[in-house]
N, CA, C, O and CB atoms as a CASP TS submission, in Angstrom:
PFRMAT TS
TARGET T0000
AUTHOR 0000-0000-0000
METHOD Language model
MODEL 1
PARENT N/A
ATOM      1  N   UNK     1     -12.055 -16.578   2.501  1.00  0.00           N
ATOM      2  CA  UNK     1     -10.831 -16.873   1.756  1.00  0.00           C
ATOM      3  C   UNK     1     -10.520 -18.359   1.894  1.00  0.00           C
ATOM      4  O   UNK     1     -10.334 -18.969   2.947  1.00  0.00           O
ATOM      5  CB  UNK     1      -9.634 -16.004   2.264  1.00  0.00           C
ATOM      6  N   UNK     2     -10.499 -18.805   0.730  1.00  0.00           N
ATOM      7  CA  UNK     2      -9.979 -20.598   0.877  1.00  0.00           C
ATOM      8  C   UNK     2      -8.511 -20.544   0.874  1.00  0.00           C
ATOM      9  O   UNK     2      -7.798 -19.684   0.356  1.00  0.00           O
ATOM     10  CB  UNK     2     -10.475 -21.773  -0.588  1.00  0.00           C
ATOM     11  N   UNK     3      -8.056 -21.937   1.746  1.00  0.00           N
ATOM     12  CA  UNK     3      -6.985 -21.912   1.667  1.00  0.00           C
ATOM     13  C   UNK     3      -6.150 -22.985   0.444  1.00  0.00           C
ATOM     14  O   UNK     3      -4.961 -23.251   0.622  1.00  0.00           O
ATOM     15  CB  UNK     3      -6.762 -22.044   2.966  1.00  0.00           C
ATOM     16  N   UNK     4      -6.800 -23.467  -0.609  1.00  0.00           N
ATOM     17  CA  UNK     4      -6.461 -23.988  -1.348  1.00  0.00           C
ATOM     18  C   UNK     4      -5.632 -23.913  -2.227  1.00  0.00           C
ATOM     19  O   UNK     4      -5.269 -22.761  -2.462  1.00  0.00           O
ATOM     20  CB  UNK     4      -7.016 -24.143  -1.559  1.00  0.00           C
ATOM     21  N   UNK     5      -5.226 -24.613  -2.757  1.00  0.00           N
ATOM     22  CA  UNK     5      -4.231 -23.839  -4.104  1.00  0.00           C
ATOM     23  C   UNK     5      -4.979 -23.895  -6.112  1.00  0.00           C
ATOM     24  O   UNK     5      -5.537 -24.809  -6.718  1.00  0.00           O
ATOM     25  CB  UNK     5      -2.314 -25.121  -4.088  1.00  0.00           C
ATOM     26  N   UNK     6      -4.680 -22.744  -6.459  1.00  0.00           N
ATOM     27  CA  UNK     6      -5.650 -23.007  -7.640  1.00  0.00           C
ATOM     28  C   UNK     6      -4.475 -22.966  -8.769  1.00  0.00           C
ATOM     29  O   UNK     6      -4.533 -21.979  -9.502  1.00  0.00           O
ATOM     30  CB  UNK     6      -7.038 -21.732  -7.856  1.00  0.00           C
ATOM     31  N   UNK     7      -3.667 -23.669  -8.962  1.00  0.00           N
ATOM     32  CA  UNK     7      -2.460 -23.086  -9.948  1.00  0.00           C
ATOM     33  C   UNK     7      -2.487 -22.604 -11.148  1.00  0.00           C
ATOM     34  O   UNK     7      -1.458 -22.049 -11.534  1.00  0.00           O
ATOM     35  CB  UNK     7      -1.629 -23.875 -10.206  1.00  0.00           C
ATOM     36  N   UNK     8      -3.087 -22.643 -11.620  1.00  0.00           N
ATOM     37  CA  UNK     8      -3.769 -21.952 -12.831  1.00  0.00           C
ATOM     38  C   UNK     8      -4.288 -20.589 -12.681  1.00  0.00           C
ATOM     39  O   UNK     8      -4.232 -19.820 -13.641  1.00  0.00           O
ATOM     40  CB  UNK     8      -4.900 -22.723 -13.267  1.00  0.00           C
ATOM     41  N   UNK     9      -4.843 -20.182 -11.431  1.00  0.00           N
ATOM     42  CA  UNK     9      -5.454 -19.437 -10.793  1.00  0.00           C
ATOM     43  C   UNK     9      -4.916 -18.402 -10.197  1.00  0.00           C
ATOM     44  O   UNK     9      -5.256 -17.233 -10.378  1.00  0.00           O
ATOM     45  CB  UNK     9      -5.965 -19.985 -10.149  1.00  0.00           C
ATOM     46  N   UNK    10      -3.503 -19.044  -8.995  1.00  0.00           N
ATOM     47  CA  UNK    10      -2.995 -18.482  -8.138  1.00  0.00           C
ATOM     48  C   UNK    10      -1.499 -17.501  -8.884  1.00  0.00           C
ATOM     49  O   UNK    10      -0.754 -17.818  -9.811  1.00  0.00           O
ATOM     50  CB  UNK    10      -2.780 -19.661  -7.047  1.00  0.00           C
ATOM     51  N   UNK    11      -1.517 -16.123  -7.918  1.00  0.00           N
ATOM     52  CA  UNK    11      -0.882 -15.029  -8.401  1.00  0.00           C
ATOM     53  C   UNK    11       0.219 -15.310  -7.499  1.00  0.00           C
ATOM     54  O   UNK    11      -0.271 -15.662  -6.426  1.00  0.00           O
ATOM     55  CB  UNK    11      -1.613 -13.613  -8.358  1.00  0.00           C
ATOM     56  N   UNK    12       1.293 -15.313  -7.458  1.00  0.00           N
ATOM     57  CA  UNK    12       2.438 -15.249  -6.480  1.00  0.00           C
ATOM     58  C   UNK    12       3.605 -13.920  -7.089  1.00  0.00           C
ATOM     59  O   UNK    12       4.303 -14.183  -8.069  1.00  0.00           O
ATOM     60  CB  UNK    12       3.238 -17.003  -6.439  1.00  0.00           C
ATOM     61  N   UNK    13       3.704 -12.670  -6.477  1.00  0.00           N
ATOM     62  CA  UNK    13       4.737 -12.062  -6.354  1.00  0.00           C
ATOM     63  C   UNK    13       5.844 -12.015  -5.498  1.00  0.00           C
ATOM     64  O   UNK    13       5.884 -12.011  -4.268  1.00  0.00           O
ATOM     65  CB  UNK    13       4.425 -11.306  -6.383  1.00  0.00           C
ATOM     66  N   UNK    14       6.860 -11.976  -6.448  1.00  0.00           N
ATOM     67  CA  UNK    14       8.491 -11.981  -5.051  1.00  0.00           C
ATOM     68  C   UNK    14       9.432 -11.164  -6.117  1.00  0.00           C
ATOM     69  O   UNK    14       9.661 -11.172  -7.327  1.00  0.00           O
ATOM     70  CB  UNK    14       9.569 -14.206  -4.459  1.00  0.00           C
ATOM     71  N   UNK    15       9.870 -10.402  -4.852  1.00  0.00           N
ATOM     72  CA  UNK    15      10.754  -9.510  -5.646  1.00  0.00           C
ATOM     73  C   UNK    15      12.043  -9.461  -4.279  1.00  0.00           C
ATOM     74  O   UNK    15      11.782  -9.704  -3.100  1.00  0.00           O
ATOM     75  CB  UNK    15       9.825  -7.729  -6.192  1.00  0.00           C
ATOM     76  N   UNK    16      13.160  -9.159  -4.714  1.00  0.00           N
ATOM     77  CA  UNK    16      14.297  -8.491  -3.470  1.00  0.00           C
ATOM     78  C   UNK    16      14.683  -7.283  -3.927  1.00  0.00           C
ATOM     79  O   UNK    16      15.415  -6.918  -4.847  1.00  0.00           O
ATOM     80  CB  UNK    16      15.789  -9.347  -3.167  1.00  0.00           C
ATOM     81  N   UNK    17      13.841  -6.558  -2.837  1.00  0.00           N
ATOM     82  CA  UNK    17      14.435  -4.841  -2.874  1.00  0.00           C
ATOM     83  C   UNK    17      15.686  -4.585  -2.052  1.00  0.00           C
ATOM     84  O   UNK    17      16.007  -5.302  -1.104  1.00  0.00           O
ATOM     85  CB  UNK    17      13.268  -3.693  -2.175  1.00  0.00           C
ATOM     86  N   UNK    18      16.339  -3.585  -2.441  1.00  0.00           N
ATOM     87  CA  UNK    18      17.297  -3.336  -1.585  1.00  0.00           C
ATOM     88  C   UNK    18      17.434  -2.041  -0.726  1.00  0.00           C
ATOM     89  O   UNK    18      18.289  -1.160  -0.816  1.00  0.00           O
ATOM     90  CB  UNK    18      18.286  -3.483  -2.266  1.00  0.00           C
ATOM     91  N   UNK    19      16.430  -2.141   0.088  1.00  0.00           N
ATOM     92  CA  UNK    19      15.541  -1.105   0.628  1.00  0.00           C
ATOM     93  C   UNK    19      15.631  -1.068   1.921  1.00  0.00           C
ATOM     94  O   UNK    19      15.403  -2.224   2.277  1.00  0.00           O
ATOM     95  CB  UNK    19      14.220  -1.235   0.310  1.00  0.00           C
ATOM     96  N   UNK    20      15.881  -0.257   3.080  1.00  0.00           N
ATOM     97  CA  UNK    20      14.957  -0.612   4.553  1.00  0.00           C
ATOM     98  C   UNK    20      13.637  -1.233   4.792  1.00  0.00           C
ATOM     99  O   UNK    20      12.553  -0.740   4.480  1.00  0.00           O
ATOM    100  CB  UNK    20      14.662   0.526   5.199  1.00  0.00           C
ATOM    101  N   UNK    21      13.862  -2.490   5.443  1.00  0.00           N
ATOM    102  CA  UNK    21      12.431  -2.804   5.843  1.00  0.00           C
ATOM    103  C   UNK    21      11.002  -1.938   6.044  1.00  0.00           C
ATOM    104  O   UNK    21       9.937  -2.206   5.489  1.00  0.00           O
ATOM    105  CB  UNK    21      12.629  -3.285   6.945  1.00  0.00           C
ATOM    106  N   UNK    22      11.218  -0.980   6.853  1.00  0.00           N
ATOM    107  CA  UNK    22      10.173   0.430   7.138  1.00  0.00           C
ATOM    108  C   UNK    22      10.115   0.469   5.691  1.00  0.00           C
ATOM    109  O   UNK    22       9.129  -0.071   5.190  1.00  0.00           O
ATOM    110  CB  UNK    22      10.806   2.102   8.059  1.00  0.00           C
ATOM    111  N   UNK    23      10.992   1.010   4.893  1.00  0.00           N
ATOM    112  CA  UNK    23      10.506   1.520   3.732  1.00  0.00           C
ATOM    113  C   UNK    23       9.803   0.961   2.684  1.00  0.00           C
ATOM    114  O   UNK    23       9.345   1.673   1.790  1.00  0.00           O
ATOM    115  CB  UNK    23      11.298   1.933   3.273  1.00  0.00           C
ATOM    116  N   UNK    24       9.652  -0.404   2.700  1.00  0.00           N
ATOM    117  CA  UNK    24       9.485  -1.494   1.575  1.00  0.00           C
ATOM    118  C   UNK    24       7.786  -1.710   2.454  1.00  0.00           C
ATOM    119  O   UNK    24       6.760  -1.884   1.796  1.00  0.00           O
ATOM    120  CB  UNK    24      11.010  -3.195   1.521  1.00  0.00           C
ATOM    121  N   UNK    25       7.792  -1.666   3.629  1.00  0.00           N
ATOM    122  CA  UNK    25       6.905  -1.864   4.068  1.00  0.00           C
ATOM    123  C   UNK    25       5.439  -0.623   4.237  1.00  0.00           C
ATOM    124  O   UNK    25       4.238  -0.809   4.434  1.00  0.00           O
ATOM    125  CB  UNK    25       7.530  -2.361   5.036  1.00  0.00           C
ATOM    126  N   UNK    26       6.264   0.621   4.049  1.00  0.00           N
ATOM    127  CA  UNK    26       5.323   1.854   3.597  1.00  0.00           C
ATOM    128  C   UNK    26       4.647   2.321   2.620  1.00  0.00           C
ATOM    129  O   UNK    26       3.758   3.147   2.412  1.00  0.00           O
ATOM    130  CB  UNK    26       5.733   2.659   3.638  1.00  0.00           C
ATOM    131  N   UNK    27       5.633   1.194   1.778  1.00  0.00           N
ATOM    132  CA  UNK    27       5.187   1.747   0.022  1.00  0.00           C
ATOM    133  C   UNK    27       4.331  -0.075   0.006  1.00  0.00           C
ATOM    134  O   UNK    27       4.723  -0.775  -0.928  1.00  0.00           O
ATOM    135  CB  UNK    27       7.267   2.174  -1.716  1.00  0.00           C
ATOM    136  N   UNK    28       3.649  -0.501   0.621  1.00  0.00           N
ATOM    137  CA  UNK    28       2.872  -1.720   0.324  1.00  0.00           C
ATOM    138  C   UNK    28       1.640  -1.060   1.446  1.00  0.00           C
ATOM    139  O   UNK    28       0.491  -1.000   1.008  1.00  0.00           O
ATOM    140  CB  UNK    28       3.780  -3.489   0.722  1.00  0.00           C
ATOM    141  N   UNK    29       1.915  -0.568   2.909  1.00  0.00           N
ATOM    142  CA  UNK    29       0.600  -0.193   3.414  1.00  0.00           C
ATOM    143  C   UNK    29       0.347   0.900   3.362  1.00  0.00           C
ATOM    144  O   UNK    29      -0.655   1.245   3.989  1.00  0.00           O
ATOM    145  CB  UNK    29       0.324  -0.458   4.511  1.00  0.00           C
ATOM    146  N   UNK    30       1.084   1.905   2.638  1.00  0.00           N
ATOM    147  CA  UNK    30       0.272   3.502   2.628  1.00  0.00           C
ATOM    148  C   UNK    30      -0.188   3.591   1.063  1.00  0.00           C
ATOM    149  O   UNK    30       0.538   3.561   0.069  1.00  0.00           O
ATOM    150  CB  UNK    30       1.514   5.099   3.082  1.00  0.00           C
ATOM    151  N   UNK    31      -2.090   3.749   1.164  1.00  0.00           N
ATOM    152  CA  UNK    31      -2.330   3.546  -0.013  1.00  0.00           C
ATOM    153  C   UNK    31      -2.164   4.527  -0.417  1.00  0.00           C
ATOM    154  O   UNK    31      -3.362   4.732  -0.615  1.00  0.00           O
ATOM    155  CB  UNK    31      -3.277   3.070  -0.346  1.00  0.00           C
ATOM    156  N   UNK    32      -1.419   5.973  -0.967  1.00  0.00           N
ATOM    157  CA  UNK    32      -0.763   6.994  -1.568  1.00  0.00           C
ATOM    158  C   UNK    32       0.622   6.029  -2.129  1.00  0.00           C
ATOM    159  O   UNK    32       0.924   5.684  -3.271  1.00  0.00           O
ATOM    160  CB  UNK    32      -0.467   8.367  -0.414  1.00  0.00           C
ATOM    161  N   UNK    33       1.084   5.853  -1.217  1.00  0.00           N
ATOM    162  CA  UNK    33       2.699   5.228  -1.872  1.00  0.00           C
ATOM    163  C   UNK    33       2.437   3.792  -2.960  1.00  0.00           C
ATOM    164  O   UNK    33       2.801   3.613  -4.123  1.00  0.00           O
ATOM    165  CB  UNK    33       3.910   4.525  -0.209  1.00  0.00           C
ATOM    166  N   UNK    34       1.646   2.902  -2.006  1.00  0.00           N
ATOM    167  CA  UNK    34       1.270   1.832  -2.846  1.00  0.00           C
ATOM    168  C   UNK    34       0.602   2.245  -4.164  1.00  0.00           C
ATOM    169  O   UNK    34       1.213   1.695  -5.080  1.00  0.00           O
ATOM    170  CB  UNK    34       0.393   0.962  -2.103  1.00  0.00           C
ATOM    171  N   UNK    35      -0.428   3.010  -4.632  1.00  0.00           N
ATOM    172  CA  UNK    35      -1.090   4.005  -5.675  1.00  0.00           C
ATOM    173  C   UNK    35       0.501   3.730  -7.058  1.00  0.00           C
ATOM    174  O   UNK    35       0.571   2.952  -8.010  1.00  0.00           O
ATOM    175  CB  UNK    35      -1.357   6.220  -4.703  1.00  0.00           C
ATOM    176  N   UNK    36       1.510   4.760  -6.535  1.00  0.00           N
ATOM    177  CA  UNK    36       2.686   4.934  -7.234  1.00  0.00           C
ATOM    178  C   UNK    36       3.473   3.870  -7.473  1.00  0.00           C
ATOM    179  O   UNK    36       3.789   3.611  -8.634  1.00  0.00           O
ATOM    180  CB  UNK    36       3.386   5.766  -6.692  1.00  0.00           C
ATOM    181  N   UNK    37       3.948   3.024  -6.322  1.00  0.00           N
ATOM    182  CA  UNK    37       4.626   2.051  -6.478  1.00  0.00           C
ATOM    183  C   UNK    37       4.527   0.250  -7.239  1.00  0.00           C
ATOM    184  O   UNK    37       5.302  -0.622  -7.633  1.00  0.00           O
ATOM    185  CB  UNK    37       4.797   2.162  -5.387  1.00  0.00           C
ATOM    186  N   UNK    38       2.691   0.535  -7.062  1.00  0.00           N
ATOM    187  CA  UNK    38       2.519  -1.031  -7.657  1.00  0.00           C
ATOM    188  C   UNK    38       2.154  -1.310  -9.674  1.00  0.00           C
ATOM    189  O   UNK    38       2.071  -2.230 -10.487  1.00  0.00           O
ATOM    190  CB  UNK    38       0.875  -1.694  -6.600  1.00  0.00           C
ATOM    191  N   UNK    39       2.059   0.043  -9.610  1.00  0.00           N
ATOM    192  CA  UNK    39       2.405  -0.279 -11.715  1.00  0.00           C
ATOM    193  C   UNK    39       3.085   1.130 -12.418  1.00  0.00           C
ATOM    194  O   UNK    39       2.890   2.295 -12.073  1.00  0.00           O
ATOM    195  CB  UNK    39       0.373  -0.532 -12.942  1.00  0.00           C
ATOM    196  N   UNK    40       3.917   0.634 -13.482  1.00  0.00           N
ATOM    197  CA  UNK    40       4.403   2.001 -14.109  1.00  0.00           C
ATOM    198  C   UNK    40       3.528   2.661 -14.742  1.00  0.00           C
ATOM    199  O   UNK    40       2.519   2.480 -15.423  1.00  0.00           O
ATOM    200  CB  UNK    40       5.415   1.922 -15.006  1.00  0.00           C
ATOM    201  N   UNK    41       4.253   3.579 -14.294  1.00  0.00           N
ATOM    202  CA  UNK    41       3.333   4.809 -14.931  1.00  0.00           C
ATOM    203  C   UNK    41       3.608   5.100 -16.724  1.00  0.00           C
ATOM    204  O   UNK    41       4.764   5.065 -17.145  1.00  0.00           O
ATOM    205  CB  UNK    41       3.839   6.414 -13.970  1.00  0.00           C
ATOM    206  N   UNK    42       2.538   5.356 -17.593  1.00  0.00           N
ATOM    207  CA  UNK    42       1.501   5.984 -16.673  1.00  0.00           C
ATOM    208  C   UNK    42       0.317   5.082 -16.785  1.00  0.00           C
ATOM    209  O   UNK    42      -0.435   5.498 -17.666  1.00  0.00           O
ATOM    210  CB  UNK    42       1.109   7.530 -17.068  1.00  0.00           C
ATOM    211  N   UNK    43      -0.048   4.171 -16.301  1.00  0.00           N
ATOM    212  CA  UNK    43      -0.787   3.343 -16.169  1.00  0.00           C
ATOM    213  C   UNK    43      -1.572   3.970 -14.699  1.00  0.00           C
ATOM    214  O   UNK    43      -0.812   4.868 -14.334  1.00  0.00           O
ATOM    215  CB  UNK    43      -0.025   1.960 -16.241  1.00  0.00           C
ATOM    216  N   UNK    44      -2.562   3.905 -13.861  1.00  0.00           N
ATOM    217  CA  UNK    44      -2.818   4.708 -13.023  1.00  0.00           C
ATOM    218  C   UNK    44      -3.748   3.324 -11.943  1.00  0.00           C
ATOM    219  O   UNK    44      -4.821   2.857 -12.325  1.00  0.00           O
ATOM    220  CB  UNK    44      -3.642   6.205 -13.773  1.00  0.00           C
ATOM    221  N   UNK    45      -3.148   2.933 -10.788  1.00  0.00           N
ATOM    222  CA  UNK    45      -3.589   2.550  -9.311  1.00  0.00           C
ATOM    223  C   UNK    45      -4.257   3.177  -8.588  1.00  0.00           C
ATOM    224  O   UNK    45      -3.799   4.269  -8.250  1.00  0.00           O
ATOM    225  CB  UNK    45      -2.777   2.383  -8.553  1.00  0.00           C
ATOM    226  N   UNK    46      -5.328   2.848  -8.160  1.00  0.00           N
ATOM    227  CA  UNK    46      -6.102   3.297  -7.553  1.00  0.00           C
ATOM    228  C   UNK    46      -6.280   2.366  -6.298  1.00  0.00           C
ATOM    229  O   UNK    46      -6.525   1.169  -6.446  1.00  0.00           O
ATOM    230  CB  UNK    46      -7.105   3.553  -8.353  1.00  0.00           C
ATOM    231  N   UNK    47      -6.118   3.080  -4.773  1.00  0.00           N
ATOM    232  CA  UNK    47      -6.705   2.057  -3.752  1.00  0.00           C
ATOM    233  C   UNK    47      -8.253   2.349  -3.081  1.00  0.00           C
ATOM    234  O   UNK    47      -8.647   3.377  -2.529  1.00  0.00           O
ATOM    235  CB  UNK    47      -5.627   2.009  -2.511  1.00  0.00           C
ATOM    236  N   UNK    48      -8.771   1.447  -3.257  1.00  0.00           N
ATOM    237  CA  UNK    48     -10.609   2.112  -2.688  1.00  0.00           C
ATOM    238  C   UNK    48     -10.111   1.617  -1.374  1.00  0.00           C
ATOM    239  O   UNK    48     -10.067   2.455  -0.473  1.00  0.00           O
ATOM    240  CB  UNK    48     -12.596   1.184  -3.413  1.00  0.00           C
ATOM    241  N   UNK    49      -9.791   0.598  -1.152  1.00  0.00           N
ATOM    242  CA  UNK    49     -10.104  -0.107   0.196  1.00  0.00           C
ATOM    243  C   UNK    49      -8.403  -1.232   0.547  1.00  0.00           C
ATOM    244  O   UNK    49      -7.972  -2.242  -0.009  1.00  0.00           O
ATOM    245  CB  UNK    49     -11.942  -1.299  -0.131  1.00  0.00           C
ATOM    246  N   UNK    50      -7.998  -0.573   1.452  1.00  0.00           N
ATOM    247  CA  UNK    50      -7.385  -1.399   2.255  1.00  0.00           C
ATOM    248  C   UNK    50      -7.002  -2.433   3.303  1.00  0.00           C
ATOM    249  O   UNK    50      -6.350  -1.670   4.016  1.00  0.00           O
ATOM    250  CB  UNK    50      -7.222  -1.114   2.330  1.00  0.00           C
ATOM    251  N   UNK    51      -6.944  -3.343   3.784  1.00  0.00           N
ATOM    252  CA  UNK    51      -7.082  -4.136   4.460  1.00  0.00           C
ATOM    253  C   UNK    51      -5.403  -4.885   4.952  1.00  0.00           C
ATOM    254  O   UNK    51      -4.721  -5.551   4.173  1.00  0.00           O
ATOM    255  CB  UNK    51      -8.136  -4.881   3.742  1.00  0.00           C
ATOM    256  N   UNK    52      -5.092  -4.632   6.108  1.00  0.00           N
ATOM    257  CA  UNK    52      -4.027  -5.319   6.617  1.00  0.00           C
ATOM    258  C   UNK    52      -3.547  -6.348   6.960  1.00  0.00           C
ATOM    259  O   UNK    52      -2.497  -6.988   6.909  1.00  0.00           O
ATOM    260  CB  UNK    52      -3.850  -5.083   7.167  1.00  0.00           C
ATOM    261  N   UNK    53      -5.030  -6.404   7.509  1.00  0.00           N
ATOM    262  CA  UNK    53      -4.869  -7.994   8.316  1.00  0.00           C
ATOM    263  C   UNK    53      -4.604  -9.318   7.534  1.00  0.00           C
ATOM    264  O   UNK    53      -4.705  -9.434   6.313  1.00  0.00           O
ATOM    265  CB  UNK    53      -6.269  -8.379   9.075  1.00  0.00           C
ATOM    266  N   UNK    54      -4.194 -10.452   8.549  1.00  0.00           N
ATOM    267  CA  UNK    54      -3.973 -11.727   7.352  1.00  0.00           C
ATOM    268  C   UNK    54      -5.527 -11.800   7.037  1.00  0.00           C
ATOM    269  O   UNK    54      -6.531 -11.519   7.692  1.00  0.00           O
ATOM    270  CB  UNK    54      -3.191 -13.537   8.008  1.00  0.00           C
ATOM    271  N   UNK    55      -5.305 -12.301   5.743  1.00  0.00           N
ATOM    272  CA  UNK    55      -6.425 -12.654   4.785  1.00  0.00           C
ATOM    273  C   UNK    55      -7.650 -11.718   4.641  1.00  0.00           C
ATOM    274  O   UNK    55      -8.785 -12.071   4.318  1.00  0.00           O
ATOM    275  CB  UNK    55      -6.950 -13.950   5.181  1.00  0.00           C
ATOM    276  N   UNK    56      -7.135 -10.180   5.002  1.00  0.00           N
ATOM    277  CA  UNK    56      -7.862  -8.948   4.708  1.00  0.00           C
ATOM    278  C   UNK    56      -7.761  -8.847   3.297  1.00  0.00           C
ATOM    279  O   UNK    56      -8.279  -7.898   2.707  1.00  0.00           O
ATOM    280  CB  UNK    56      -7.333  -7.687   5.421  1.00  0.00           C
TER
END
């Protein structure tokens, strides 16, 4: 992973939920919740592979 910037390139999401931390944070690492939560339906997410770590 480079640490460069590609601006043309680079994706940046930010949103403010008004959520519990735990909860905002379950629906980004449980790939079932993330699946549902990251596009409307019915458009359909799929996670093969997850990765947590920084720059996983």
């Amino acid at each position: 992973m480079t640490a460069s910037a590609h601006p043309e390139l680079d994706l940046s999401v930010s949103r403010i939920i008004r959520a519990p931390r735990a909860a905002v944070w379950n629906a980004w690492a449980d790939p079932a919740s993330f699946e549902q939560w990251w596009v409307p339906a019915p458009t359909i997410c799929r996670v093969r592979e997850m990765d947590l770590r920084p720059g996983g």
